[in-house]
N, C-alpha and C positions, 0 to 999 in steps of 0.2 A: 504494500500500500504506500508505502512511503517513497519508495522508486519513481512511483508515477506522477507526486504531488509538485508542484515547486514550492508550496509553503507548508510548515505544516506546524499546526496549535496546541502546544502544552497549557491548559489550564487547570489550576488546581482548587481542588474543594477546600474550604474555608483551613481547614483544622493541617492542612499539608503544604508546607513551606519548603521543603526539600528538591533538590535538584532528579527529578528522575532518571531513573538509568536509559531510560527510550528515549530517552532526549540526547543521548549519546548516538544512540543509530540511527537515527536523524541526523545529527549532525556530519556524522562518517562516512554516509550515503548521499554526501553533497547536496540534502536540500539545505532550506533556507529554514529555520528554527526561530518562532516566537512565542514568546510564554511571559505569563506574567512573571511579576518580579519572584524574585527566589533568592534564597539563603543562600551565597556560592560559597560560606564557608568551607574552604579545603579541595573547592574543586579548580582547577586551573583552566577555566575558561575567559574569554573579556568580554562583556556585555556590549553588543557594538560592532564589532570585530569579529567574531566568530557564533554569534545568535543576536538576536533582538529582544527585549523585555520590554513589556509595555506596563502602563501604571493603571489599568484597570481595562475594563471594555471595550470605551467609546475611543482610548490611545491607541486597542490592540487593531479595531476595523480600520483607523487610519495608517495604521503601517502595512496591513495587509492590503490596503487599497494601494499605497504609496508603492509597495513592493512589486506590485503584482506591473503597475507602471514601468517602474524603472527595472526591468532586468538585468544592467551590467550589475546594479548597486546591490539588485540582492544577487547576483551567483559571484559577487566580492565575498559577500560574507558566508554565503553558504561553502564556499570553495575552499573555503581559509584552515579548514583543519584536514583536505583530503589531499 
């Protein structure tokens, strides 16, 4: 599923602040990764650079809009850890 997406949405349920692990095969299958904000404590990723965070909803549809626009800008970042 993830092969065929160019973006693809980590959100998490109230109670779950942690970086998921599927957010890793996402990112290593060169899509473009956005999720709400998340704890990166310990994990070595750059918010920006190598995924997207958004600061709630109405942030995450305008970067998906903006993304889905500008393709060089999101296969920068989705490219950056393959």
């Amino acid at each position: 599923m993830y092969i065929d997406s160019k973006i693809c949405l980590n959100i998490n349920i109230e109670k779950h602040h942690s970086f998921n692990t599927r957010n890793f095969d996402i990112m290593i299958l060169g899509r473009l990764l956005i999720t709400d904000e998340e704890d990166l404590t310990g994990i070595d990723v750059i918010p920006g650079e190598e995924l997207v965070m958004s600061k709630g909803i109405e942030d995450m549809i305008e970067r998906i809009g903006k993304y889905l626009r500008y393709d060089e800008e999101r296969v920068k970042i989705a490219k950056k850890l393959v």
